[in-house]
PDB file of N, CA, C and O in Angstrom:
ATOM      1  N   UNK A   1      -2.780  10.317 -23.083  1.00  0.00           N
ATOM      2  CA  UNK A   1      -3.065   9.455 -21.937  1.00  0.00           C
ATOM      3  C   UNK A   1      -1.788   8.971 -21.260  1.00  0.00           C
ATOM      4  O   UNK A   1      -0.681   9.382 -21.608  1.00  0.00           O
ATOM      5  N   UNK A   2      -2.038   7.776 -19.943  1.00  0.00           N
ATOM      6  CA  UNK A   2      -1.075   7.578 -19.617  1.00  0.00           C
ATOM      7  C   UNK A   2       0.024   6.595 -20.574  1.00  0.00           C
ATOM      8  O   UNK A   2      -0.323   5.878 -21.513  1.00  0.00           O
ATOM      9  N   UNK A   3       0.972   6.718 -20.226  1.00  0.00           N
ATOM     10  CA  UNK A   3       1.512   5.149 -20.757  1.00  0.00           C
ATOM     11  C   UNK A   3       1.324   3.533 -20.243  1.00  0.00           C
ATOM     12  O   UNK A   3       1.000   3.381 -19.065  1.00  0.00           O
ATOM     13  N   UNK A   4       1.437   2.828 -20.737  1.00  0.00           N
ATOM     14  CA  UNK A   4       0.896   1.402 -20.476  1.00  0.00           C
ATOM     15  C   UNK A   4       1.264   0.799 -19.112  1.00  0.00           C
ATOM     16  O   UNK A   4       0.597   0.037 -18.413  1.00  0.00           O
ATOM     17  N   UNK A   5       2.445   1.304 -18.906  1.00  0.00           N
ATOM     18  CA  UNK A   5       2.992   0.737 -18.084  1.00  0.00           C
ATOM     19  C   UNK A   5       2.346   1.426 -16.926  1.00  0.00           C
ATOM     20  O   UNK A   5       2.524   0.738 -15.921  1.00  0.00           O
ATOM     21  N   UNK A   6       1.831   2.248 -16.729  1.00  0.00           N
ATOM     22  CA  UNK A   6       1.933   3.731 -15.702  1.00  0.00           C
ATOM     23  C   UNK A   6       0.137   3.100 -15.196  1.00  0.00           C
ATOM     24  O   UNK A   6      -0.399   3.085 -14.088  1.00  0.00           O
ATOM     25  N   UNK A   7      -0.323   2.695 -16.420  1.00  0.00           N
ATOM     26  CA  UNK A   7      -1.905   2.103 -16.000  1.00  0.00           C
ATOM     27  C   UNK A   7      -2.018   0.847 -15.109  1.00  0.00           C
ATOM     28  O   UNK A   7      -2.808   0.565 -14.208  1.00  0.00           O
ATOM     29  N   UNK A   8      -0.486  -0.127 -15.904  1.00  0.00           N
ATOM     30  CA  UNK A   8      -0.612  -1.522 -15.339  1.00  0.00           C
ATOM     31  C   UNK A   8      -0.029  -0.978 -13.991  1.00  0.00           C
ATOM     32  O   UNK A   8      -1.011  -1.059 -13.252  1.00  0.00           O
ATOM     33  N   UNK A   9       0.826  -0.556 -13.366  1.00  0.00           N
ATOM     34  CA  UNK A   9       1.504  -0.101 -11.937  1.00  0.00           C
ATOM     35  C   UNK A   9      -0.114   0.197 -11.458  1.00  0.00           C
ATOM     36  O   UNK A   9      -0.886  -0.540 -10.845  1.00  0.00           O
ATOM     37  N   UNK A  10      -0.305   1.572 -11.986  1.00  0.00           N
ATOM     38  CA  UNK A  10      -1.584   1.909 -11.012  1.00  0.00           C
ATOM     39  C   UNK A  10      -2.801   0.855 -10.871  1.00  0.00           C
ATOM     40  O   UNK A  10      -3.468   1.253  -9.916  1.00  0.00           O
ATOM     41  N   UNK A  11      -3.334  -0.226 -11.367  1.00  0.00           N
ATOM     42  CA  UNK A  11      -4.064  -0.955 -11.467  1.00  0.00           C
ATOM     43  C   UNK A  11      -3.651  -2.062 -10.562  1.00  0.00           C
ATOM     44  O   UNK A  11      -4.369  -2.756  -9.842  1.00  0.00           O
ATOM     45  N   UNK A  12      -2.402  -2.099 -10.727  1.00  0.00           N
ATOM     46  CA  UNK A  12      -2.022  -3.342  -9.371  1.00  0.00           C
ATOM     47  C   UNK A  12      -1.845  -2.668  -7.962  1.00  0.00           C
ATOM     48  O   UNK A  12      -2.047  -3.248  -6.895  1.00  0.00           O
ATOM     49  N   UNK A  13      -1.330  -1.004  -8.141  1.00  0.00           N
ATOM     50  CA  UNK A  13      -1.595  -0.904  -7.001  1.00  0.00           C
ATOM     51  C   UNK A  13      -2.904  -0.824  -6.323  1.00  0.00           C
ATOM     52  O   UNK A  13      -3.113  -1.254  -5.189  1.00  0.00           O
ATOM     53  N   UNK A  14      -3.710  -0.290  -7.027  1.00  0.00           N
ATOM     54  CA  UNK A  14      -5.144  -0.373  -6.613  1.00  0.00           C
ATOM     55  C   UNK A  14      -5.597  -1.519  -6.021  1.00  0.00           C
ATOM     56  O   UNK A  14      -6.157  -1.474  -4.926  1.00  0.00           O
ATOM     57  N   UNK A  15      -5.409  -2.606  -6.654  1.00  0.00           N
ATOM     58  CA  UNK A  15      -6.129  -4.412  -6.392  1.00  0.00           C
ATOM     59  C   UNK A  15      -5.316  -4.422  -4.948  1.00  0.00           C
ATOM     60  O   UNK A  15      -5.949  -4.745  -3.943  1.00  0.00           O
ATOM     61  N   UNK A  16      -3.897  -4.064  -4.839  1.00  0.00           N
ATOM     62  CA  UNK A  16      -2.940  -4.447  -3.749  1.00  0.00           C
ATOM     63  C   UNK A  16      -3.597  -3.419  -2.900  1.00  0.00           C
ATOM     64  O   UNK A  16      -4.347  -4.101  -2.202  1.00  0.00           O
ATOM     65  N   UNK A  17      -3.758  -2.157  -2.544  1.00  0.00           N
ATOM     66  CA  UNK A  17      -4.704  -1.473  -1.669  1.00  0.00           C
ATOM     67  C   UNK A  17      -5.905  -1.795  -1.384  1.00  0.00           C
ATOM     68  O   UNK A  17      -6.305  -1.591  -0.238  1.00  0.00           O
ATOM     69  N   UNK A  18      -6.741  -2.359  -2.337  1.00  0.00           N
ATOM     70  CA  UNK A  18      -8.322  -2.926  -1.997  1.00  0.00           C
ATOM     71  C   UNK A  18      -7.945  -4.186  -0.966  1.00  0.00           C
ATOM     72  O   UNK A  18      -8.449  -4.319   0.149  1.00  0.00           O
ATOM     73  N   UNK A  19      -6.839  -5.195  -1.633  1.00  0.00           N
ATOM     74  CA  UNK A  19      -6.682  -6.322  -0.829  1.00  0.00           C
ATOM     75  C   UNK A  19      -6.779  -6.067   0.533  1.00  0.00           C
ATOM     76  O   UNK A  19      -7.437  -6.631   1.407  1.00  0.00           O
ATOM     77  N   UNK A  20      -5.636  -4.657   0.587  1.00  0.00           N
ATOM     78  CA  UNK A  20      -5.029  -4.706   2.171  1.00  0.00           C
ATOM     79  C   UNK A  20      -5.817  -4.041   3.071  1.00  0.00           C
ATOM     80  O   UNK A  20      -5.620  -4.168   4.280  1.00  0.00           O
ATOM     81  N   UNK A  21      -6.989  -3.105   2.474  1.00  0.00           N
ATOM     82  CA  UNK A  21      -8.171  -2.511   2.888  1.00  0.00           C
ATOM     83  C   UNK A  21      -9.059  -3.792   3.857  1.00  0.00           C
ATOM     84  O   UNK A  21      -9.663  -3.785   4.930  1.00  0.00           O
ATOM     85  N   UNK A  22      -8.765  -4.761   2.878  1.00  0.00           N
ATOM     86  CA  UNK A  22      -9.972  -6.038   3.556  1.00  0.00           C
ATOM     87  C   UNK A  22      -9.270  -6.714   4.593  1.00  0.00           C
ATOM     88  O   UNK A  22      -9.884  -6.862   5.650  1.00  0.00           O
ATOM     89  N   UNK A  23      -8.034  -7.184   4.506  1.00  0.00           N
ATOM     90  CA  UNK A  23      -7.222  -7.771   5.515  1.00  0.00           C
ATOM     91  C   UNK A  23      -6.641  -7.040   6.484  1.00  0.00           C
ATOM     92  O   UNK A  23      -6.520  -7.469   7.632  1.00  0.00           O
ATOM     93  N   UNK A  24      -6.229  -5.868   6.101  1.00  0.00           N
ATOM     94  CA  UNK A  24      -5.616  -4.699   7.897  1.00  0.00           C
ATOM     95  C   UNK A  24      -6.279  -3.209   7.425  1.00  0.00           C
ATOM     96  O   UNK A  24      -5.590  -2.400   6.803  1.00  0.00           O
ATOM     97  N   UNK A  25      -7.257  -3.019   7.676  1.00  0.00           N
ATOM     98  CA  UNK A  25      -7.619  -1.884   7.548  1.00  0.00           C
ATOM     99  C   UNK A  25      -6.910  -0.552   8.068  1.00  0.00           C
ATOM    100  O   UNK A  25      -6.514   0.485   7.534  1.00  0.00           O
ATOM    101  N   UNK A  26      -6.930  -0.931   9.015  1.00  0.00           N
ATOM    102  CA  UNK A  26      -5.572   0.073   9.587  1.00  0.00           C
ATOM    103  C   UNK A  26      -4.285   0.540   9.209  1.00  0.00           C
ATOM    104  O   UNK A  26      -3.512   1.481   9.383  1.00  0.00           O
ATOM    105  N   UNK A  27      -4.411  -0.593   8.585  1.00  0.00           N
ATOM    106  CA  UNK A  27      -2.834  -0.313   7.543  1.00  0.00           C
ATOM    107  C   UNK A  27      -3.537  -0.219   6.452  1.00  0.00           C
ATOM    108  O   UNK A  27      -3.922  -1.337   6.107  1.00  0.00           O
ATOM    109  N   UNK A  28      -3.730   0.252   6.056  1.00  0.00           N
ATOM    110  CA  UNK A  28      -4.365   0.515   4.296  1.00  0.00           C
ATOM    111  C   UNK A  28      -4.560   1.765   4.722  1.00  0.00           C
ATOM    112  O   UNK A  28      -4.034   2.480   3.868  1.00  0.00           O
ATOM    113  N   UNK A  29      -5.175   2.653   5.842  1.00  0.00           N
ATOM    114  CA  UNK A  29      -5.652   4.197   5.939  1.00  0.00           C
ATOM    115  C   UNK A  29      -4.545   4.108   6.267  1.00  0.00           C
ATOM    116  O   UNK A  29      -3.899   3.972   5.228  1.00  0.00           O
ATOM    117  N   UNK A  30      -3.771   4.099   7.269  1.00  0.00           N
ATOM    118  CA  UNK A  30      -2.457   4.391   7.148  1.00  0.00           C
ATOM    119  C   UNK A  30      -1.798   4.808   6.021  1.00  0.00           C
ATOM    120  O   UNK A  30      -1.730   6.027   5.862  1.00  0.00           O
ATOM    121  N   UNK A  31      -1.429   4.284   5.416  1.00  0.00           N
ATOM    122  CA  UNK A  31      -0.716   3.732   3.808  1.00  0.00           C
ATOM    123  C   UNK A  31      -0.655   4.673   3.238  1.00  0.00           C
ATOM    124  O   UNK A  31       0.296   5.294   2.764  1.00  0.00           O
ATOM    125  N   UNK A  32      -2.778   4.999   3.269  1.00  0.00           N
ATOM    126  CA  UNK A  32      -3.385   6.055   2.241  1.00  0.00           C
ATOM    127  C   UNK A  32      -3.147   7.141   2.774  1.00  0.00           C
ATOM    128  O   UNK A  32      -3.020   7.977   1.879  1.00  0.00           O
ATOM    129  N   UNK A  33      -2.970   7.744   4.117  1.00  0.00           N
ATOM    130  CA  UNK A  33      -2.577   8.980   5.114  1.00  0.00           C
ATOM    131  C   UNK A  33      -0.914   9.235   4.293  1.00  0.00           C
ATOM    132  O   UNK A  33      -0.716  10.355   3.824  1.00  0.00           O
ATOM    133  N   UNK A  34       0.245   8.130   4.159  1.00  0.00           N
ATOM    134  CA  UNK A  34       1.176   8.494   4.371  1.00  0.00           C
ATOM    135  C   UNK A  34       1.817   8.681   2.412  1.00  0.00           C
ATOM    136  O   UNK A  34       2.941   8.958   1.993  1.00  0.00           O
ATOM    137  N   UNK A  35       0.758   8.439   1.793  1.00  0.00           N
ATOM    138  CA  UNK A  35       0.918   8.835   0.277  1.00  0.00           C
ATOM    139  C   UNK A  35       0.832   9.908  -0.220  1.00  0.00           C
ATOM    140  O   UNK A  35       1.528  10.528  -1.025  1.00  0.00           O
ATOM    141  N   UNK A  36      -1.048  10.326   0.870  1.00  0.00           N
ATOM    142  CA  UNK A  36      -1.417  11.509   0.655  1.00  0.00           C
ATOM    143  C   UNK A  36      -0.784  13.002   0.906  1.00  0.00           C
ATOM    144  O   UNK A  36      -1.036  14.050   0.312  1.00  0.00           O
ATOM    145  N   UNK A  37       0.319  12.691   2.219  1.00  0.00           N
ATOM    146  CA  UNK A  37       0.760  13.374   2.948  1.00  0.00           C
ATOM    147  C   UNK A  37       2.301  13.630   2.189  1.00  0.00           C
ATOM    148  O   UNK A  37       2.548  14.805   1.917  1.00  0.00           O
ATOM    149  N   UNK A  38       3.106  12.834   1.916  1.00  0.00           N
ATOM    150  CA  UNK A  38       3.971  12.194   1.210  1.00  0.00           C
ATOM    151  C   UNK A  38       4.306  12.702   0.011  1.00  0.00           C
ATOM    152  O   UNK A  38       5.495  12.684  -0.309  1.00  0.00           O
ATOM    153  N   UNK A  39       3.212  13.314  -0.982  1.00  0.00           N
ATOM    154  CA  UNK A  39       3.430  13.652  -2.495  1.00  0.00           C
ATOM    155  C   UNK A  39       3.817  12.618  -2.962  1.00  0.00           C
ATOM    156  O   UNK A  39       3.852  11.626  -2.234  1.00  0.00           O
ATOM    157  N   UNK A  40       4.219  12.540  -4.299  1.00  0.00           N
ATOM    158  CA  UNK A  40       4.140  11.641  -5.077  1.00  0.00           C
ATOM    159  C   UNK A  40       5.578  10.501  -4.934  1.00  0.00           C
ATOM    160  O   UNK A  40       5.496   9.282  -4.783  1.00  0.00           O
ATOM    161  N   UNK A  41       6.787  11.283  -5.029  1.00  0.00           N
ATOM    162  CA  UNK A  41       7.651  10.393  -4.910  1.00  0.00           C
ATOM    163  C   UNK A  41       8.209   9.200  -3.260  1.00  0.00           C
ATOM    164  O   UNK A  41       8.806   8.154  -3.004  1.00  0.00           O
ATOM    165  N   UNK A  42       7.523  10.262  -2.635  1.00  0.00           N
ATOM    166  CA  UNK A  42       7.889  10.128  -1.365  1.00  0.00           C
ATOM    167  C   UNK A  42       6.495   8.587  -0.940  1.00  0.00           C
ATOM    168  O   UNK A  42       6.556   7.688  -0.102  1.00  0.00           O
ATOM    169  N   UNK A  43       5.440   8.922  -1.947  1.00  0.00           N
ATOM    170  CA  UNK A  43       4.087   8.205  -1.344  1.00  0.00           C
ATOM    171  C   UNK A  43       4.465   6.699  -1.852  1.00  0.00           C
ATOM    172  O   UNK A  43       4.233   5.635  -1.280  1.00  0.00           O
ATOM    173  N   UNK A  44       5.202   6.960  -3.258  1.00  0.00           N
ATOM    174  CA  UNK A  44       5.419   5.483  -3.896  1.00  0.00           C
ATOM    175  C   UNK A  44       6.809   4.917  -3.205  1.00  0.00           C
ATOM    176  O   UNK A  44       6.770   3.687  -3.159  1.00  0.00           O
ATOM    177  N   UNK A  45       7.648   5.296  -2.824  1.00  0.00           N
ATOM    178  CA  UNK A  45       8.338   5.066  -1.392  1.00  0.00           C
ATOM    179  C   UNK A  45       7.763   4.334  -0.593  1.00  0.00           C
ATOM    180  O   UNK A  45       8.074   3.152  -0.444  1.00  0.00           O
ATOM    181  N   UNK A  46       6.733   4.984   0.118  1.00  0.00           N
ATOM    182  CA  UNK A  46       6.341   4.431   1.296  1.00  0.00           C
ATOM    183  C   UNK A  46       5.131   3.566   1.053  1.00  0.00           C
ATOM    184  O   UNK A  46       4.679   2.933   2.007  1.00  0.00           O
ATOM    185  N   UNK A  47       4.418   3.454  -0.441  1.00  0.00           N
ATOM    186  CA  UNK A  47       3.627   2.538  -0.774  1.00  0.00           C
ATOM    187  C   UNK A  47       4.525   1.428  -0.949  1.00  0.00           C
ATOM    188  O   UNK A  47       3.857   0.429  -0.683  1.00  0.00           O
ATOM    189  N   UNK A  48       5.547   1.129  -1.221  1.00  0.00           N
ATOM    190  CA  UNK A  48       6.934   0.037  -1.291  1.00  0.00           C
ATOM    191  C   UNK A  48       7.200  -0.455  -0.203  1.00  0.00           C
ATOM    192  O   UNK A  48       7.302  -1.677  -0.302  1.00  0.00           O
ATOM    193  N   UNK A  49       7.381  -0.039   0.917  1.00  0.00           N
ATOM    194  CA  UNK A  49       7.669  -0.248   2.373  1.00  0.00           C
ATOM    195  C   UNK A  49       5.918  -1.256   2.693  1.00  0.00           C
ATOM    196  O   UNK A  49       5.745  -2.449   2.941  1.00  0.00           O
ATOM    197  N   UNK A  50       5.148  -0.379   2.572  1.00  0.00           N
ATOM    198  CA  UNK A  50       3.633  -0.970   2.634  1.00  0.00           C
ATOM    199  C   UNK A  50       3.262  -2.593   2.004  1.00  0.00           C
ATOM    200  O   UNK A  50       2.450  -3.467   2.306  1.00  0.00           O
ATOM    201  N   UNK A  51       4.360  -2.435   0.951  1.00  0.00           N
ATOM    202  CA  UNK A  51       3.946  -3.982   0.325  1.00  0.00           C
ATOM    203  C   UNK A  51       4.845  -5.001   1.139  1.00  0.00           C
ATOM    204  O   UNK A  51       4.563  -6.146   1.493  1.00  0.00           O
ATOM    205  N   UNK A  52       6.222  -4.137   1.378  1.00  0.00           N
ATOM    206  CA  UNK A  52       6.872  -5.397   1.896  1.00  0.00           C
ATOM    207  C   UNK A  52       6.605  -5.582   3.233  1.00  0.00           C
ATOM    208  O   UNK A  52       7.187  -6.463   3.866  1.00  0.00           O
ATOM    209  N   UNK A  53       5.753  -4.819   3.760  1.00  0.00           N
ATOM    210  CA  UNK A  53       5.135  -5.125   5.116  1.00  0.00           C
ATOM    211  C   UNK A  53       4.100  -5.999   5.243  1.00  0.00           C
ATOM    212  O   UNK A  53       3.835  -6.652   6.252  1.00  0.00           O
ATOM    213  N   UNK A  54       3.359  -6.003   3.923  1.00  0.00           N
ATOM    214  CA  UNK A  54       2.438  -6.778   3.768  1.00  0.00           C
ATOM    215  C   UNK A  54       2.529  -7.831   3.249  1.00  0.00           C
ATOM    216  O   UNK A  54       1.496  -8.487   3.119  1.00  0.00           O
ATOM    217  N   UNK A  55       4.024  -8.463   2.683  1.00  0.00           N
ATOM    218  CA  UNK A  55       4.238  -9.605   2.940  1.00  0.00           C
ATOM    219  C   UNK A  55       4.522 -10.108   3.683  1.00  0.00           C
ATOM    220  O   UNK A  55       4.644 -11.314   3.469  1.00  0.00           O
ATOM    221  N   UNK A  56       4.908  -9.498   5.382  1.00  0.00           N
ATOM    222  CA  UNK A  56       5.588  -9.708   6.627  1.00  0.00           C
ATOM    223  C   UNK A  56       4.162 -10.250   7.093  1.00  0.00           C
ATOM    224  O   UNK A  56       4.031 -11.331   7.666  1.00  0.00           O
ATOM    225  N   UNK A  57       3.121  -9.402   6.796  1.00  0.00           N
ATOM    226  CA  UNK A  57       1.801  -9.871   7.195  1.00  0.00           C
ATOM    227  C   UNK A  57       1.631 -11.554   7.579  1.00  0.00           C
ATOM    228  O   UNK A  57       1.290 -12.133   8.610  1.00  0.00           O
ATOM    229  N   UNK A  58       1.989 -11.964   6.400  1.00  0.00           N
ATOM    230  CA  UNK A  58       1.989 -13.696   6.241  1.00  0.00           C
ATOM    231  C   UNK A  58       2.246 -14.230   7.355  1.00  0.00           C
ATOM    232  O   UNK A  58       1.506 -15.154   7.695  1.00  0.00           O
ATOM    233  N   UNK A  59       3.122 -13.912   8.072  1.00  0.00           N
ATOM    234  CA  UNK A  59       4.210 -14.590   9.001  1.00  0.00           C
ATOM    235  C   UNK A  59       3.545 -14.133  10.535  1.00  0.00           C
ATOM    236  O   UNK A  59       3.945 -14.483  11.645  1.00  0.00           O
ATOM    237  N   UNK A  60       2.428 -13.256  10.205  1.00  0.00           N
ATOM    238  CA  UNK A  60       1.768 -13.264  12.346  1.00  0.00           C
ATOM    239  C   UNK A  60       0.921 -12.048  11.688  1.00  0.00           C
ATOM    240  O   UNK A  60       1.473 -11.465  10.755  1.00  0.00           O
ATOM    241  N   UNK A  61      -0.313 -11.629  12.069  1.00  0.00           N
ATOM    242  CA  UNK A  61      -1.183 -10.366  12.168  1.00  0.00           C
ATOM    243  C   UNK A  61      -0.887  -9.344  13.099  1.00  0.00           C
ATOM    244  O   UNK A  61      -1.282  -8.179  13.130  1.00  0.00           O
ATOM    245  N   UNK A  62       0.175 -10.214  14.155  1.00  0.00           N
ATOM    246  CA  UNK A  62       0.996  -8.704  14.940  1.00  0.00           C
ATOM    247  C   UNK A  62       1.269  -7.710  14.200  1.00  0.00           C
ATOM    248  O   UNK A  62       1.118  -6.633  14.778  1.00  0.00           O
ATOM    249  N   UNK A  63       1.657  -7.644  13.015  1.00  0.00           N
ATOM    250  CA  UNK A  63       1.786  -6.784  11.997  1.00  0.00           C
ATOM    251  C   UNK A  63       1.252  -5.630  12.318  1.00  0.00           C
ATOM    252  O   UNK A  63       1.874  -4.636  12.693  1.00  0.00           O
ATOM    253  N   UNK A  64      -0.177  -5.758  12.148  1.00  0.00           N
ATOM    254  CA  UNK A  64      -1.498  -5.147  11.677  1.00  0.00           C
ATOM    255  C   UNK A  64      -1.835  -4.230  13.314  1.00  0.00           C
ATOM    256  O   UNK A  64      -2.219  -3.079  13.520  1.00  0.00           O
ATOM    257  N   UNK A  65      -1.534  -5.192  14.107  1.00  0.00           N
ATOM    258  CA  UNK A  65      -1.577  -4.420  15.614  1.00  0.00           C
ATOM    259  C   UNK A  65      -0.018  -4.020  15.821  1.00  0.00           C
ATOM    260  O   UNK A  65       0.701  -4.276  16.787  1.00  0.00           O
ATOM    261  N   UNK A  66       0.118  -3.709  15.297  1.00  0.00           N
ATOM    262  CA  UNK A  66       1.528  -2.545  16.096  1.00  0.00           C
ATOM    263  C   UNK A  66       1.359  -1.168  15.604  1.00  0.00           C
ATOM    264  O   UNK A  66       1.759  -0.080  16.018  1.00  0.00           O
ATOM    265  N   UNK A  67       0.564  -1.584  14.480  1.00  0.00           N
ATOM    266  CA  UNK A  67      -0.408  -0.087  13.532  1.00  0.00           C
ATOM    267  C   UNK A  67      -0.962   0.402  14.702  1.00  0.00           C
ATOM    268  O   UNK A  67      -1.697   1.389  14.671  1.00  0.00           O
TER     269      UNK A  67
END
């Protein structure tokens, strides 16, 4: 199986994608377009960029519309 750590990462990213599914949808298919597209190293890259965007979120929902 996986290793522990590899479950806890994927499990938070999941909760952190469901979150951002409910709050900018647009950016969550996005996200999921640019992971899918991306392969693996390149997707957790740009799933990184995705979080710290989504703490920018906080600060105005312009965010979400420039998507």
């Amino acid at each position: 199986g996986l290793p522990l750590w590899q479950m806890i990462l994927g499990g938070l990213l999941l909760i952190g994608f469901l979150f951002l599914l409910v709050t900018h949808p647009t950016l969550a298919i996005f996200l999921l377009f640019q992971i899918l597209s991306g392969g693996g190293g390149g997707g957790f890259g740009g799933g990184g960029g995705g979080f710290s965007g989504g703490g920018g979120r906080s600060g105005g929902g312009g965010a979400s519309g420039s998507w």
